[in-house]
N, C-alpha and C positions, 0 to 999 in steps of 0.2 A: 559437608557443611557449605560448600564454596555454591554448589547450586541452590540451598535453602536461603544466603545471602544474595543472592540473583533473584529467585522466585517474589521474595519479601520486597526485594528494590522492586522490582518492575509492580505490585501490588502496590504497594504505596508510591511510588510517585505517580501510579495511575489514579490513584486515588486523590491526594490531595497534591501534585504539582511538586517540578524537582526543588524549587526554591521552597518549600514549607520542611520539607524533608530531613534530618541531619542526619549524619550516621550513627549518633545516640539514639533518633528513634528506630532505625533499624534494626539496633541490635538488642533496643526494650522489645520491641517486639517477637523477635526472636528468642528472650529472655537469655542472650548471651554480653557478655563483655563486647567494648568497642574495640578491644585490642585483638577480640576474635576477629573481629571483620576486616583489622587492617592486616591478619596475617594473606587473607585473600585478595587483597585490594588495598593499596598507595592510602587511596585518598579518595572521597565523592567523586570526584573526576572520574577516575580511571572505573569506580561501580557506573555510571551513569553509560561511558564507553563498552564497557562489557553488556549493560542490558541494549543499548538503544543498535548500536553498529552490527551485532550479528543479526536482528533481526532487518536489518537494512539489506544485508549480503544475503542473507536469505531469500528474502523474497526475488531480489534479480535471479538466482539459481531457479527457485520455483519457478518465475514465470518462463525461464529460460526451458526450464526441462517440461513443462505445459508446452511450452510451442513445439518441441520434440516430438511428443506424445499426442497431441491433439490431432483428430481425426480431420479438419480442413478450418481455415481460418476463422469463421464466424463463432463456432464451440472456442479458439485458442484466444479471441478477445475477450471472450465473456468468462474464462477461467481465469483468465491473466487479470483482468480486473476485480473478479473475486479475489484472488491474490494480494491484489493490491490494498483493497478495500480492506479486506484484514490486515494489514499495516496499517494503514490510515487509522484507524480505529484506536490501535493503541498511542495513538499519539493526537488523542481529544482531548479537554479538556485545559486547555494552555499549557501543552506539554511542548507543542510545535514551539509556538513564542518562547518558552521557556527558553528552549536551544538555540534558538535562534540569539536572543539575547547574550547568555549567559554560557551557552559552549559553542561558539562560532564552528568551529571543528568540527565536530560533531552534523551541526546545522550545513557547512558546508559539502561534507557527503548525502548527507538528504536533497541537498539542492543540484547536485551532480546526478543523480538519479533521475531527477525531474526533467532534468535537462537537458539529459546525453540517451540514460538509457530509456527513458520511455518512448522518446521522440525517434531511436532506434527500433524497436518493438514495432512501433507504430509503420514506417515503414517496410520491415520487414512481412509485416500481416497484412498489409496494401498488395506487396507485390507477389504474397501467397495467395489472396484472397481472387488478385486479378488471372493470376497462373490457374485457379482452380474455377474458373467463369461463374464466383458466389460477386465478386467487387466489378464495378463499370470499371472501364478503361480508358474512363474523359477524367477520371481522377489523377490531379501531375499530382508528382512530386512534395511540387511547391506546395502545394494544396496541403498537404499531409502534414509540414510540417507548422501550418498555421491552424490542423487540426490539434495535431500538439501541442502546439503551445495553449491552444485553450482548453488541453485537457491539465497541464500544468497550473492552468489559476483554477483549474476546479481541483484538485487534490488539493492544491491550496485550501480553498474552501472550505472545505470537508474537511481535513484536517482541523478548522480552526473552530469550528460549528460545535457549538455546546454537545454533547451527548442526551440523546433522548428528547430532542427540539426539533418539534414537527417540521415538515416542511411538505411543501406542494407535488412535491416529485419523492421517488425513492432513489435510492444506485442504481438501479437493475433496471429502472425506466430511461436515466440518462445514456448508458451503455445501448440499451436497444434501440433508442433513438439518434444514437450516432450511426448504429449497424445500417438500419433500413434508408436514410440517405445516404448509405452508401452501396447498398447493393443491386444485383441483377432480380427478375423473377425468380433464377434459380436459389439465389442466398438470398430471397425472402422467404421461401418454403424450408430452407433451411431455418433461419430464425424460429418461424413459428413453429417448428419440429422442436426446437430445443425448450420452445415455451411451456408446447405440451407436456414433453420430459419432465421438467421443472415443474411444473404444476400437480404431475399424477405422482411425485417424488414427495410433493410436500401435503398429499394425503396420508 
């Protein structure tokens, strides 16, 4: 029961936003009693903690065990990113604002993410990427970290960005065009390898 009250939460507050939500409609929808729901859960609070924080911890694990696994830097930012990207996702719709508002808690480990471990990631995939002669090596440091922070106001972004509202660019065109100003000839031929991939994949 405890994960069809999980499944239902994260469905509906994807749907219409954690402020519209009560746990009476939770558990009409479920067609169970609201005192089912508090045997698994306090109060909205602690449902909103159990859906949004594991998937928070998740994804730093994921992208953690992508950079493990990844065969050299260029393939480990564009996995990491899909990673990410699927987070983001689930938190369209003024879900972001929601938390931010209304569960600071909450909001402040998503904001700890932004700004600790991405901007970690970031340079560890610089000085993988420089180690593996795909990344130049006129790239500082410093550099990296003003890279990140402006990949932080773009998840921002993207997070906040209506679902299904066009726009002039995709994800996968941003990320690539971080890659190629930052790489060698050799992690250009890399890039366009994993484009081909990606393309004869999605035949």
């Amino acid at each position: 029961m405890q994960e069809l009250i999980y499944h239902e939460a994260a469905r509906l507050f994807g749907l219409h936003g954690l402020r519209s939500v009560t746990m009476e409609d939770i558990a009409r929808s479920l067609g169970v009693s609201k005192k089912t729901l508090y045997i698994w859960y306090t109060d909205k609070q602690e449902l909103i903690s159990a859906v949004y924080l594991p998937l928070l911890q998740a994804t730093k694990q994921n992208c953690l065990a992508i950079s493990a696994q990844a065969p050299d830097a260029i393939q480990e930012a564009i996995d990491c990113w899909q990673e990410i990207r699927l987070f983001l996702f689930r938190l369209q719709g003024g879900l972001l604002q929601d938390l931010q508002k209304q569960h600071p808690a909450i909001y402040k480990r998503y904001n700890r993410f932004c700004t600790l471990t991405i901007p970690s990631l970031f340079r560890l995939n610089l000085e993988r990427g420089q180690r593996e002669g795909l990344y130049r090596d006129d790239w500082s440091k410093q550099l990296v970290v003003y890279q990140a922070k402006a990949a932080q106001d773009l998840l921002q972004l993207l997070a906040l960005r209506e679902p299904g509202r066009p726009d002039w660019y995709t994800d996968d065109e941003l990320v690539v065009h971080y890659l190629r100003g930052l790489s060698t000839p050799k992690g250009q031929a890399v890039i366009e390898e994993c484009h081909m991939q990606t393309a004869t994949a999605a035949i």
